[in-house]
Jmol script that loads the backbone (N, CA, C; Angstrom):
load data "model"
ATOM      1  N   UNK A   1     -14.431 -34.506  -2.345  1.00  0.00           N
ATOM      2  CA  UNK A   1     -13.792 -33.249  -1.987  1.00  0.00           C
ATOM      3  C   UNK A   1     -12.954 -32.784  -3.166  1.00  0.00           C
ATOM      4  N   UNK A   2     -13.144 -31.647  -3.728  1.00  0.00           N
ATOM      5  CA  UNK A   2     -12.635 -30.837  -4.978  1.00  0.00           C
ATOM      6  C   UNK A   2     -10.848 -30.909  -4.215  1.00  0.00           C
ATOM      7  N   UNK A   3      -9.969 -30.490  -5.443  1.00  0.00           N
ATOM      8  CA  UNK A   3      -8.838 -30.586  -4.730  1.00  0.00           C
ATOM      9  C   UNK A   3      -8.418 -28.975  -4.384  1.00  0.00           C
ATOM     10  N   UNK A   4      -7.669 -28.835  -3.726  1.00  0.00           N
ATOM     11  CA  UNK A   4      -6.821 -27.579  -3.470  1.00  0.00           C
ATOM     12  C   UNK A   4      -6.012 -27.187  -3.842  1.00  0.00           C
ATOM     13  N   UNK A   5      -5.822 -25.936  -4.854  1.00  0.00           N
ATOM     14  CA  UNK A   5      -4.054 -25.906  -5.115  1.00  0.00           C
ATOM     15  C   UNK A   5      -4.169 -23.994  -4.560  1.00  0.00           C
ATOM     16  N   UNK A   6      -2.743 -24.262  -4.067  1.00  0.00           N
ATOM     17  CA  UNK A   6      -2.246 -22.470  -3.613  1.00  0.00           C
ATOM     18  C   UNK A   6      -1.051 -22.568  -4.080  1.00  0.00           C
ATOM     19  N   UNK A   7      -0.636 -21.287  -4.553  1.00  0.00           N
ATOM     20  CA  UNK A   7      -0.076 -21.060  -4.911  1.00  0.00           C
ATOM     21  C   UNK A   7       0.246 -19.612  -5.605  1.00  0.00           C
ATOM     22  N   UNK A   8       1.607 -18.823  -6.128  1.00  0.00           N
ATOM     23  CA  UNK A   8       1.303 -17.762  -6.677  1.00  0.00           C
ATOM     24  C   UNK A   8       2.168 -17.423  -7.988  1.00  0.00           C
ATOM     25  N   UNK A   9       2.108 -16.095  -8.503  1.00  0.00           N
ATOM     26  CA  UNK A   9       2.945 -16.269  -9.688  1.00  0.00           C
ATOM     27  C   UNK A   9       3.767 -14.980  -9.138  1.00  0.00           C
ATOM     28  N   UNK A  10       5.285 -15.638  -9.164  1.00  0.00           N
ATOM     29  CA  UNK A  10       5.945 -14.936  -8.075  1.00  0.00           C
ATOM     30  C   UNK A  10       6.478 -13.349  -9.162  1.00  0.00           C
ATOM     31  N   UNK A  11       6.991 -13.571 -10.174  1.00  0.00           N
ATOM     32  CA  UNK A  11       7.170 -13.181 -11.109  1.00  0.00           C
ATOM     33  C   UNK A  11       6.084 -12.266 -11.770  1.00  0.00           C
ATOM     34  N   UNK A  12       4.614 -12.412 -11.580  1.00  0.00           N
ATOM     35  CA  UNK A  12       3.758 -11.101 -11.612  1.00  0.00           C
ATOM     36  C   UNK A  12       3.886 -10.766 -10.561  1.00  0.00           C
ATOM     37  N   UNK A  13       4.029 -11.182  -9.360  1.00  0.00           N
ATOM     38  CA  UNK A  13       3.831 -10.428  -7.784  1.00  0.00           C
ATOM     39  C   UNK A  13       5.007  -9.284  -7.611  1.00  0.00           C
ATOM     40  N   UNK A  14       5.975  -9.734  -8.067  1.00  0.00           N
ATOM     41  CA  UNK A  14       7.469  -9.051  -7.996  1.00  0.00           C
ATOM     42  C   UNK A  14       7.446  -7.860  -9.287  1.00  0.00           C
ATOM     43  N   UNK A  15       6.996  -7.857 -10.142  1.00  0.00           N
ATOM     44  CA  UNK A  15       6.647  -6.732 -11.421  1.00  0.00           C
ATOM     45  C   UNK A  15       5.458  -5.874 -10.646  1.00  0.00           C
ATOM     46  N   UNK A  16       4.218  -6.485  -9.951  1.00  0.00           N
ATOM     47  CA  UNK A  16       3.302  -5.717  -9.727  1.00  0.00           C
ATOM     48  C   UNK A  16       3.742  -4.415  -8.398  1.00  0.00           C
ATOM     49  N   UNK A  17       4.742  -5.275  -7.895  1.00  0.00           N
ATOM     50  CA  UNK A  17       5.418  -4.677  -6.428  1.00  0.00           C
ATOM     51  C   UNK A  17       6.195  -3.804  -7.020  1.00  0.00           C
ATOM     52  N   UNK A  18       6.964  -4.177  -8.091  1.00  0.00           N
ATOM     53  CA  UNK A  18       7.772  -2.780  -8.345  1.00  0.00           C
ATOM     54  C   UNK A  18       6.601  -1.568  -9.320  1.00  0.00           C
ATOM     55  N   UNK A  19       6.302  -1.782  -9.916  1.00  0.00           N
ATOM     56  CA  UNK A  19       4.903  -1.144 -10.488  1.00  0.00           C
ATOM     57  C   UNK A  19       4.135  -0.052  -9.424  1.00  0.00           C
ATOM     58  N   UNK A  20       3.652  -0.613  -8.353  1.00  0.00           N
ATOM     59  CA  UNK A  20       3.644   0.079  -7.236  1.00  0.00           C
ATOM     60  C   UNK A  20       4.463   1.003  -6.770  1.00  0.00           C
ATOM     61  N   UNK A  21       5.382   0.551  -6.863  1.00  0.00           N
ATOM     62  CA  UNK A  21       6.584   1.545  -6.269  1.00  0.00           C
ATOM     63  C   UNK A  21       6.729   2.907  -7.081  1.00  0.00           C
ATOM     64  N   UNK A  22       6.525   2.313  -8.446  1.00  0.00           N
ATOM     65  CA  UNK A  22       6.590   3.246  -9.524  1.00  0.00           C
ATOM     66  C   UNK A  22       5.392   4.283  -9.587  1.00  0.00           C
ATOM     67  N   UNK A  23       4.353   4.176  -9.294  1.00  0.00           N
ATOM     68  CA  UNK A  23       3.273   4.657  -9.087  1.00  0.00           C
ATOM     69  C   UNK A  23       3.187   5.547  -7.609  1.00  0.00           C
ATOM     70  N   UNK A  24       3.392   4.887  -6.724  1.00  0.00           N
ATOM     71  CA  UNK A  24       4.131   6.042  -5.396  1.00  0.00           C
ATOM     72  C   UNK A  24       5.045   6.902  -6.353  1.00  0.00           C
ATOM     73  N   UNK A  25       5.792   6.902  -6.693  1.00  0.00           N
ATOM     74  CA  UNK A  25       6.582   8.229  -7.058  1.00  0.00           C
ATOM     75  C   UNK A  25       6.234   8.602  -8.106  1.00  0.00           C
ATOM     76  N   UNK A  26       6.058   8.533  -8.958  1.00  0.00           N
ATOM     77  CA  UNK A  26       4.367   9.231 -10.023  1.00  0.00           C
ATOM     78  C   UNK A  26       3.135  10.200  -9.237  1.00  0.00           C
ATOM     79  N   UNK A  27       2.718   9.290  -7.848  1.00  0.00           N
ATOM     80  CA  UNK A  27       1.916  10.642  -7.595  1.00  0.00           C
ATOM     81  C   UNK A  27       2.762  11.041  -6.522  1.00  0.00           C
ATOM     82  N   UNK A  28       3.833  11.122  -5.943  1.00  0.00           N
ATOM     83  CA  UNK A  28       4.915  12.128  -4.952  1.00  0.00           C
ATOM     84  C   UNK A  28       5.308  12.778  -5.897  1.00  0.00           C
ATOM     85  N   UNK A  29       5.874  12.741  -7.575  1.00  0.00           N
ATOM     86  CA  UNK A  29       6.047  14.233  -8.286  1.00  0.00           C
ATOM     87  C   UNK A  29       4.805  14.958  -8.831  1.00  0.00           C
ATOM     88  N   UNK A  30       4.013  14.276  -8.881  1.00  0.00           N
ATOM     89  CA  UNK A  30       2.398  15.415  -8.504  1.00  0.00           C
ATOM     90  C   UNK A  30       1.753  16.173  -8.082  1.00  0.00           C
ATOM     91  N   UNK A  31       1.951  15.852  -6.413  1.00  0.00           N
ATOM     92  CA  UNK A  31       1.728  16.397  -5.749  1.00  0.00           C
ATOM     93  C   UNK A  31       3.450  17.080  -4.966  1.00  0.00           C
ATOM     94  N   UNK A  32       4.501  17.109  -5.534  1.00  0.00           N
ATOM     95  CA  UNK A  32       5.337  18.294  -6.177  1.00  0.00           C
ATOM     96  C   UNK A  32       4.910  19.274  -6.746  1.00  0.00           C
ATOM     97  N   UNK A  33       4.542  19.100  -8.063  1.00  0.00           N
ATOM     98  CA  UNK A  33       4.090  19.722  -8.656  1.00  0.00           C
ATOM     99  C   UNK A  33       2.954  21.189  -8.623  1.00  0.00           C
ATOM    100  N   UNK A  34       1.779  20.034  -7.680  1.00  0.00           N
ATOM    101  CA  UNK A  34       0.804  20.831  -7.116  1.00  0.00           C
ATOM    102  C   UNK A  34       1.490  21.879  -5.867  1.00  0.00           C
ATOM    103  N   UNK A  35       2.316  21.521  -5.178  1.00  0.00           N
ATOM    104  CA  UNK A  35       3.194  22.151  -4.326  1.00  0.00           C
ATOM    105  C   UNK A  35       3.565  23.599  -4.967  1.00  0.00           C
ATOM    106  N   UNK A  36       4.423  23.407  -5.844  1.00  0.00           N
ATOM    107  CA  UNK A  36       5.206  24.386  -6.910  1.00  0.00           C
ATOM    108  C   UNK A  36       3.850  25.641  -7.167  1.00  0.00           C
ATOM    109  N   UNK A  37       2.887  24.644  -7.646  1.00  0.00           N
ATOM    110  CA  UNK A  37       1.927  25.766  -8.335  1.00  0.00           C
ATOM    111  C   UNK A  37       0.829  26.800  -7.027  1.00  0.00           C
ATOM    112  N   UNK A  38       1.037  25.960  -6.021  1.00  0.00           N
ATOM    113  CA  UNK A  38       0.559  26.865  -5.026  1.00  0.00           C
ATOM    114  C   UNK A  38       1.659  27.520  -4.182  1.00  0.00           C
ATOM    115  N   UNK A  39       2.445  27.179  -4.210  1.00  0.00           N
ATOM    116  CA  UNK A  39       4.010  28.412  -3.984  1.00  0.00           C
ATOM    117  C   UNK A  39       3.544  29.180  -4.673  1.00  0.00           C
ATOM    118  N   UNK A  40       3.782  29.353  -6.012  1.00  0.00           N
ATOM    119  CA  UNK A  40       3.390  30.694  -6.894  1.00  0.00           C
ATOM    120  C   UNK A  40       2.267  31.739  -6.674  1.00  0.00           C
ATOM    121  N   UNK A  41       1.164  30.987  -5.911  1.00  0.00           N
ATOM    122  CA  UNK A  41       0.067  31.819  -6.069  1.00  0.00           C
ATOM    123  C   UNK A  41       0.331  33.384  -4.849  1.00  0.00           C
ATOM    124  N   UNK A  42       1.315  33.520  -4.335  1.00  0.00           N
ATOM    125  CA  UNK A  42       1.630  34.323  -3.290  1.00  0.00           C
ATOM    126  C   UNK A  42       2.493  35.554  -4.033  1.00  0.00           C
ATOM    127  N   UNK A  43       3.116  35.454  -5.450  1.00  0.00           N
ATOM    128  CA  UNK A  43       3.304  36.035  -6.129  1.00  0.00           C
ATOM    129  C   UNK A  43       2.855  36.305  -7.251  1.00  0.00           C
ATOM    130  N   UNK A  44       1.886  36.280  -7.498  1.00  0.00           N
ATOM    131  CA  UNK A  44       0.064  36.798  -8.490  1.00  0.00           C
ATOM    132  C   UNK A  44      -0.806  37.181  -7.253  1.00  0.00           C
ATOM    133  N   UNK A  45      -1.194  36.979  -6.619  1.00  0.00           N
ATOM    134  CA  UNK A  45      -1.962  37.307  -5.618  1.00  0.00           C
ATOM    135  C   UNK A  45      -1.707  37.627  -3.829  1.00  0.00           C
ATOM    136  N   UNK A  46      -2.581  38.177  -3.383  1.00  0.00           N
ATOM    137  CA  UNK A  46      -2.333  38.631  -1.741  1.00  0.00           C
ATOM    138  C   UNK A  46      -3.488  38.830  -0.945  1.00  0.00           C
ATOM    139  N   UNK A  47      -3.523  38.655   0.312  1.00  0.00           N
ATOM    140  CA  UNK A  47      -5.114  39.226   0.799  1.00  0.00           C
ATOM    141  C   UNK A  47      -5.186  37.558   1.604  1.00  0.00           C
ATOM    142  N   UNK A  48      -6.274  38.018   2.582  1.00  0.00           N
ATOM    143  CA  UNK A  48      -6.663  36.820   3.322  1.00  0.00           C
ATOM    144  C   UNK A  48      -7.017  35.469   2.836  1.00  0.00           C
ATOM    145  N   UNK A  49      -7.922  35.855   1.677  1.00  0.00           N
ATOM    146  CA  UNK A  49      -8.304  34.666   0.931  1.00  0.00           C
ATOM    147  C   UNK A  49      -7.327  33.651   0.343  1.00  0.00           C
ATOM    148  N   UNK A  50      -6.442  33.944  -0.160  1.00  0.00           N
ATOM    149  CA  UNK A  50      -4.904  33.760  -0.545  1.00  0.00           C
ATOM    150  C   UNK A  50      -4.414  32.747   0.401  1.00  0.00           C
ATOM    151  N   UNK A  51      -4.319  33.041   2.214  1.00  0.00           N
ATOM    152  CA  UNK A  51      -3.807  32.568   2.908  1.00  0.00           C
ATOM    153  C   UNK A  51      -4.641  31.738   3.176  1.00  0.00           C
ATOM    154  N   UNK A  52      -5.872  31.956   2.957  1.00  0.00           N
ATOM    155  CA  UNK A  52      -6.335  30.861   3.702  1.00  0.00           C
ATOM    156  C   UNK A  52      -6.300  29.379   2.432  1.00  0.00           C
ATOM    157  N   UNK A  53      -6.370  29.474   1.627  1.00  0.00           N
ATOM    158  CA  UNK A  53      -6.265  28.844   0.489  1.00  0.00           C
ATOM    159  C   UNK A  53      -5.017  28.348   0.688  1.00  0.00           C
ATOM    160  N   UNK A  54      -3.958  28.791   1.082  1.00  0.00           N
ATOM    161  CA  UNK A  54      -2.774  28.619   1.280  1.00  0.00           C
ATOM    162  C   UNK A  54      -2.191  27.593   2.591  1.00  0.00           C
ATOM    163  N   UNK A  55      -2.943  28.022   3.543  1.00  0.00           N
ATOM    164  CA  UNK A  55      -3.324  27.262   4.889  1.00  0.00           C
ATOM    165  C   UNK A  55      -3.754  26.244   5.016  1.00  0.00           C
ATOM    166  N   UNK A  56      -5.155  25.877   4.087  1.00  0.00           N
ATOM    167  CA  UNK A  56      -5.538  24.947   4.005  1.00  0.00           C
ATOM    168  C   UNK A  56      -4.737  23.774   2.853  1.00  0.00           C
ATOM    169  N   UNK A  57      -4.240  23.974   1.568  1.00  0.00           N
ATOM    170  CA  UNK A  57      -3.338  23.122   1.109  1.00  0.00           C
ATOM    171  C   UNK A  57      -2.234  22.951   1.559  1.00  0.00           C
ATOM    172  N   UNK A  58      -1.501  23.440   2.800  1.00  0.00           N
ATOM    173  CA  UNK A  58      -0.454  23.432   3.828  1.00  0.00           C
ATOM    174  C   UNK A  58      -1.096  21.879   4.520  1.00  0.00           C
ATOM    175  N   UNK A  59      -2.472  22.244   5.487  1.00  0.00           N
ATOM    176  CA  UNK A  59      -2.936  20.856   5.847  1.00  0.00           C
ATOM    177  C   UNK A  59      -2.945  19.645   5.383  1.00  0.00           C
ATOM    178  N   UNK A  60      -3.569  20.448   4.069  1.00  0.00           N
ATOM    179  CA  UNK A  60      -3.723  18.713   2.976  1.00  0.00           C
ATOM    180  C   UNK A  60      -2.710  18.441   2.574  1.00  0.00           C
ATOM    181  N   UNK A  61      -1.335  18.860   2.253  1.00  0.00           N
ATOM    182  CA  UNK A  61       0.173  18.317   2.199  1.00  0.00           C
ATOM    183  C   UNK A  61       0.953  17.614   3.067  1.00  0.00           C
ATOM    184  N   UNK A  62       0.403  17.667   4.218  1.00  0.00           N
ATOM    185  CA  UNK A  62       0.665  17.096   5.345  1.00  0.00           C
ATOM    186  C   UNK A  62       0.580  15.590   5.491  1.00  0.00           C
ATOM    187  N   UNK A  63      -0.409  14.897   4.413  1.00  0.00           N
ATOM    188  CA  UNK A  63      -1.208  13.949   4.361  1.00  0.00           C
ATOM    189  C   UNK A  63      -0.278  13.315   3.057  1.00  0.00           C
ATOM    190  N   UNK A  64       0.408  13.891   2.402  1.00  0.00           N
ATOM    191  CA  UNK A  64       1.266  13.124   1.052  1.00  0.00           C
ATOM    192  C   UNK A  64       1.947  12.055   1.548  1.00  0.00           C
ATOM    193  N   UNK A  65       3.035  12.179   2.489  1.00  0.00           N
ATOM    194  CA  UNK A  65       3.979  11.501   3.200  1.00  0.00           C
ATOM    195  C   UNK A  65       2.745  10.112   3.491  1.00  0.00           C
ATOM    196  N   UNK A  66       1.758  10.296   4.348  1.00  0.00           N
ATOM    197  CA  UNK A  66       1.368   9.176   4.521  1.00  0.00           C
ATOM    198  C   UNK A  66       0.419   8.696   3.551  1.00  0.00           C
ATOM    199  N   UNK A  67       0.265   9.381   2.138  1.00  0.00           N
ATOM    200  CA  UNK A  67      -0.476   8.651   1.215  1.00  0.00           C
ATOM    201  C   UNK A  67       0.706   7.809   0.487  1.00  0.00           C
ATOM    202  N   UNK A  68       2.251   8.576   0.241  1.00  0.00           N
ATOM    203  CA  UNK A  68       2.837   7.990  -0.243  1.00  0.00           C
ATOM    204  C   UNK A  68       3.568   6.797   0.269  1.00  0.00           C
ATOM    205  N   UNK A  69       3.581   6.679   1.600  1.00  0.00           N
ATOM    206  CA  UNK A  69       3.409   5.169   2.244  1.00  0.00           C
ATOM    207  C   UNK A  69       3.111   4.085   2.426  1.00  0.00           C
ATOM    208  N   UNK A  70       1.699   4.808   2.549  1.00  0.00           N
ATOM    209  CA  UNK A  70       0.516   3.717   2.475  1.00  0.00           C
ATOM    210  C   UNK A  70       0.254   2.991   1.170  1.00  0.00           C
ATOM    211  N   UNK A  71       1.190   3.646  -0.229  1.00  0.00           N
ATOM    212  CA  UNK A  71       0.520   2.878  -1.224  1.00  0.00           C
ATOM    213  C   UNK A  71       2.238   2.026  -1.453  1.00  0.00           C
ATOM    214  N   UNK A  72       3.267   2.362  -0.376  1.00  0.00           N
ATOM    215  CA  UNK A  72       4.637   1.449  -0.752  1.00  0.00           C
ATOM    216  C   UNK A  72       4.137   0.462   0.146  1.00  0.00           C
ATOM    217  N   UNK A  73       3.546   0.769   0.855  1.00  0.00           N
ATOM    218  CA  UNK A  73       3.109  -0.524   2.110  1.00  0.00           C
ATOM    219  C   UNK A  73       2.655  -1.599   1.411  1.00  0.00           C
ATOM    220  N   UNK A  74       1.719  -1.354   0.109  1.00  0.00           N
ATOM    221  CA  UNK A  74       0.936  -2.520  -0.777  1.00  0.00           C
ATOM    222  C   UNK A  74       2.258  -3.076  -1.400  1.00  0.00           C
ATOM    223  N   UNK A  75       3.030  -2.601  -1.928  1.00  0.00           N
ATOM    224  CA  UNK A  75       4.071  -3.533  -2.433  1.00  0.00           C
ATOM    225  C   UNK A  75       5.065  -4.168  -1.468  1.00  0.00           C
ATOM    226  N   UNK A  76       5.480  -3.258  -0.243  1.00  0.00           N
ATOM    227  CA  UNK A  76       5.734  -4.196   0.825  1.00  0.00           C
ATOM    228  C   UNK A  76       5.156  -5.552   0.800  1.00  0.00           C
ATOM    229  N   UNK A  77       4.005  -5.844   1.559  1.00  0.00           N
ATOM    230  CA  UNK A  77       2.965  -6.530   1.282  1.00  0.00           C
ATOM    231  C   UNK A  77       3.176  -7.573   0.429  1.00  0.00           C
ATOM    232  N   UNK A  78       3.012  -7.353  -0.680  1.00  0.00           N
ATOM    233  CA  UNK A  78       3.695  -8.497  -1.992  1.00  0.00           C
ATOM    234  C   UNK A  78       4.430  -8.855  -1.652  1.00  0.00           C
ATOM    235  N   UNK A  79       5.666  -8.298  -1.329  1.00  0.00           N
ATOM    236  CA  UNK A  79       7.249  -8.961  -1.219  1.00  0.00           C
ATOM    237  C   UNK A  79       7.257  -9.862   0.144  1.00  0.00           C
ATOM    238  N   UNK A  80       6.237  -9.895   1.071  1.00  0.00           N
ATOM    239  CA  UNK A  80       6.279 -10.539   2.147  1.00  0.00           C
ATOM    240  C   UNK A  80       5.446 -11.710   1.673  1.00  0.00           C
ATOM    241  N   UNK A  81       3.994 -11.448   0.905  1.00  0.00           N
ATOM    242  CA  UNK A  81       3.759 -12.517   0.540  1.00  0.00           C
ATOM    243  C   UNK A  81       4.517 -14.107  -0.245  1.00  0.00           C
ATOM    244  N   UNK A  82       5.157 -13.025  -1.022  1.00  0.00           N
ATOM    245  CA  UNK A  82       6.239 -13.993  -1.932  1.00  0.00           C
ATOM    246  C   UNK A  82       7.003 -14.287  -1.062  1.00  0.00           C
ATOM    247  N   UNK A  83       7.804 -13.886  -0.181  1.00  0.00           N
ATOM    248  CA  UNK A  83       8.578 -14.543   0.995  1.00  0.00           C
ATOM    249  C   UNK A  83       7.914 -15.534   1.533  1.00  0.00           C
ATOM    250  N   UNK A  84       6.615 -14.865   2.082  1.00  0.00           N
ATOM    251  CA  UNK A  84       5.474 -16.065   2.814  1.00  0.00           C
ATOM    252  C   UNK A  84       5.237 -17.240   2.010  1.00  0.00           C
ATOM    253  N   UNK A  85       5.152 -16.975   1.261  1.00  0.00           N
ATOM    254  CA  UNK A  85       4.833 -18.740   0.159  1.00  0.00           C
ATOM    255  C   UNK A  85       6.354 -19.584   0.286  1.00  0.00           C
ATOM    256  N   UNK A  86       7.585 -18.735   0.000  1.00  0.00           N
ATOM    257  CA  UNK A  86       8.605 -19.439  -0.413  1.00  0.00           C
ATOM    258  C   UNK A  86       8.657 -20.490   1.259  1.00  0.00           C
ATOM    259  N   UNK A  87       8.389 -19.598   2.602  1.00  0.00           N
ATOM    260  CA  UNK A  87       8.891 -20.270   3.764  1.00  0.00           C
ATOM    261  C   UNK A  87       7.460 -21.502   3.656  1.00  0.00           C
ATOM    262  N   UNK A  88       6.610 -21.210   3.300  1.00  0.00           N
ATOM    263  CA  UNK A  88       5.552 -22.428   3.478  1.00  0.00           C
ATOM    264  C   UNK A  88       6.060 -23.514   2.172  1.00  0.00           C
ATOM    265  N   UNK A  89       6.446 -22.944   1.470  1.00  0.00           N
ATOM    266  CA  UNK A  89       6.885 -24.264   0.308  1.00  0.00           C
ATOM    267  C   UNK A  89       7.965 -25.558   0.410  1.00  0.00           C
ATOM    268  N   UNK A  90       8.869 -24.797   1.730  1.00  0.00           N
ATOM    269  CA  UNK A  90      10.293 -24.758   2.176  1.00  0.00           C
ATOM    270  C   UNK A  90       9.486 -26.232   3.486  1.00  0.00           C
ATOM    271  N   UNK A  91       8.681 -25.856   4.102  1.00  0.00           N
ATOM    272  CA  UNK A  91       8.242 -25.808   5.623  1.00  0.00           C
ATOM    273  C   UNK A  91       7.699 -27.582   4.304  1.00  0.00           C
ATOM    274  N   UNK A  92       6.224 -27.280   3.366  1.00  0.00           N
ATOM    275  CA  UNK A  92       5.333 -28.477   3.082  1.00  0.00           C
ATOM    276  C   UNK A  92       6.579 -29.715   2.344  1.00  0.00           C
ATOM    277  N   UNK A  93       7.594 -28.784   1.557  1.00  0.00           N
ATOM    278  CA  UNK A  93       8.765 -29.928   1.100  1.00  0.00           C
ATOM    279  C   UNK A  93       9.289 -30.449   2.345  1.00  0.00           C
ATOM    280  N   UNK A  94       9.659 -29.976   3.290  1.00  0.00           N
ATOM    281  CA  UNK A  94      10.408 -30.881   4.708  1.00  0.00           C
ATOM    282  C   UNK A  94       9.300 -31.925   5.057  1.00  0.00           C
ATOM    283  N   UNK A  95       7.984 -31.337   4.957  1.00  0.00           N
ATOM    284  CA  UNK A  95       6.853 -32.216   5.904  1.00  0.00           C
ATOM    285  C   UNK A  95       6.734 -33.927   5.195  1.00  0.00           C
ATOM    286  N   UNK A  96       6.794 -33.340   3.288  1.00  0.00           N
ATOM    287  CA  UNK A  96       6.169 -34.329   2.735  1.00  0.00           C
ATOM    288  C   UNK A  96       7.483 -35.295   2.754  1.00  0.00           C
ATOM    289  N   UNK A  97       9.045 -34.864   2.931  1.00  0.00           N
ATOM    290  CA  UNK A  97      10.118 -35.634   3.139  1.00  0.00           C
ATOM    291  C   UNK A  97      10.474 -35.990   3.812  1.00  0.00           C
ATOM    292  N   UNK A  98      10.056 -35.752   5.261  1.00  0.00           N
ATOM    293  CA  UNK A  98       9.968 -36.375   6.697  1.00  0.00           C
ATOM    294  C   UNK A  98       9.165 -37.831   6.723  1.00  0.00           C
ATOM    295  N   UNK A  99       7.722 -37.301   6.249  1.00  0.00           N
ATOM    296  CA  UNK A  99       6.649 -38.438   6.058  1.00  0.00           C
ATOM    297  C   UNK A  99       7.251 -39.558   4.928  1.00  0.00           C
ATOM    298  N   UNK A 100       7.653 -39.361   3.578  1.00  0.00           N
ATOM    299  CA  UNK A 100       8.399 -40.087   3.161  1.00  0.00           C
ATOM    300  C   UNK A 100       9.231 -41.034   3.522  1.00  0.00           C
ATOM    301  N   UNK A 101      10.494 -40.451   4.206  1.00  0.00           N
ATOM    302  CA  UNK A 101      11.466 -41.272   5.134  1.00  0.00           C
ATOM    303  C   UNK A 101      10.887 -41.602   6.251  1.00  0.00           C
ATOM    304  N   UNK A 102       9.839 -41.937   7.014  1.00  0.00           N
ATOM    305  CA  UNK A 102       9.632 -42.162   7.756  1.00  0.00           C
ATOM    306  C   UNK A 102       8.493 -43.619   7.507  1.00  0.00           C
ATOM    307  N   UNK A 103       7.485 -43.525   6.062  1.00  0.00           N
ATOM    308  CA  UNK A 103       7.160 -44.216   5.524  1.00  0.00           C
ATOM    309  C   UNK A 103       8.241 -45.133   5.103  1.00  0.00           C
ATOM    310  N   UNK A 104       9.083 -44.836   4.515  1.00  0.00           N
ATOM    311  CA  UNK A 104      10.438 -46.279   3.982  1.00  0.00           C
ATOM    312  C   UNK A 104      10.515 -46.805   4.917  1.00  0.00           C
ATOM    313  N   UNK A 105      11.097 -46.298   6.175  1.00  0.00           N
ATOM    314  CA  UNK A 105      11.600 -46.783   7.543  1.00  0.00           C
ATOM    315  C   UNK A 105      10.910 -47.392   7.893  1.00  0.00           C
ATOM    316  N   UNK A 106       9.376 -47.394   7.740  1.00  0.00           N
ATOM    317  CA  UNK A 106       8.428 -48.791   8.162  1.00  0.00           C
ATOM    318  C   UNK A 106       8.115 -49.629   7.332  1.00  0.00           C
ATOM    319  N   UNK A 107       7.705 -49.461   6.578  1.00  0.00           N
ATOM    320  CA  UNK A 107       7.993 -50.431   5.062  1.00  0.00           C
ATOM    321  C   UNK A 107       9.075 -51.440   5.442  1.00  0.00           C
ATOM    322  N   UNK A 108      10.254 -50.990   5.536  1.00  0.00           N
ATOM    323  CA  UNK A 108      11.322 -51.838   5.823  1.00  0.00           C
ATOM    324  C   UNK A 108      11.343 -52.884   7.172  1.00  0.00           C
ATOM    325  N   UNK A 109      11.119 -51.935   8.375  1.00  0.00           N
ATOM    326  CA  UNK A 109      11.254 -52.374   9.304  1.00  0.00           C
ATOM    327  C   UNK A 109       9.854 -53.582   9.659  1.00  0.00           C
ATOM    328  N   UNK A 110       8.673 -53.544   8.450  1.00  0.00           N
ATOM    329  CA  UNK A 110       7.882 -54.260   8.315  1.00  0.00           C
ATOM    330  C   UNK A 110       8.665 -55.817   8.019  1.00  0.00           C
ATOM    331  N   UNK A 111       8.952 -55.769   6.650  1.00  0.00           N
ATOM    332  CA  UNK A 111       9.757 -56.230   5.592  1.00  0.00           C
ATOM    333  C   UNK A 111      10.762 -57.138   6.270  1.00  0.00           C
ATOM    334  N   UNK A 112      11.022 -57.051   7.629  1.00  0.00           N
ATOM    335  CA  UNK A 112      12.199 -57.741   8.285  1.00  0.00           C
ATOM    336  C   UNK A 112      11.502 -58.986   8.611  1.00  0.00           C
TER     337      UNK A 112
END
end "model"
wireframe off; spacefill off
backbone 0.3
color backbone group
């Protein structure tokens, strides 16, 4: 049986999570941006077509909030993972120091 190792590199996980974060607000001033430039179009232009153009990127703005979520959720995510390892690292050090002291304790109590 090959051996097993898990484990992570907490220190890229924690750069990649903020990286993320950084990138959510990179495309939330973008789609600012795109905001701004279709505000304007109501003062160059008028007429149905206008609105509806207008109407419809009203809809699709609607959808930022939960794009810009959904991509803090991935760095969420990380930061729970890295939590998640630290409580399993926490949890396998008690197990293998339980079994330890519990190994001496018979050893000894052999030994008598």
């Amino acid at each position: 049986m090959k051996d097993v190792l898990v484990g992570i590199n907490e220190d890229e996980l924690s750069n990649l999570s903020l990286e993320i974060i950084d990138y959510a607000d990179r495309i939330s001033e973008i789609f600012d941006r795109i905001t701004d430039c279709v505000d304007r179009i109501h003062s160059q232009y008028d007429g149905e077509p206008v609105n509806k153009i207008i109407n419809n990127y009203q809809n699709l703005a609607e959808y930022y909030p939960i794009i810009k979520n959904n991509i803090i959720s991935y760095s969420d995510d990380l930061i729970a993972l890295i939590k998640k390892m630290k409580e399993n690292d926490a949890y396998f050090t008690t197990l293998f120091q339980e079994y330890t002291d519990e190994t001496i304790n018979k050893k000894k109590s052999i030994e008598r």
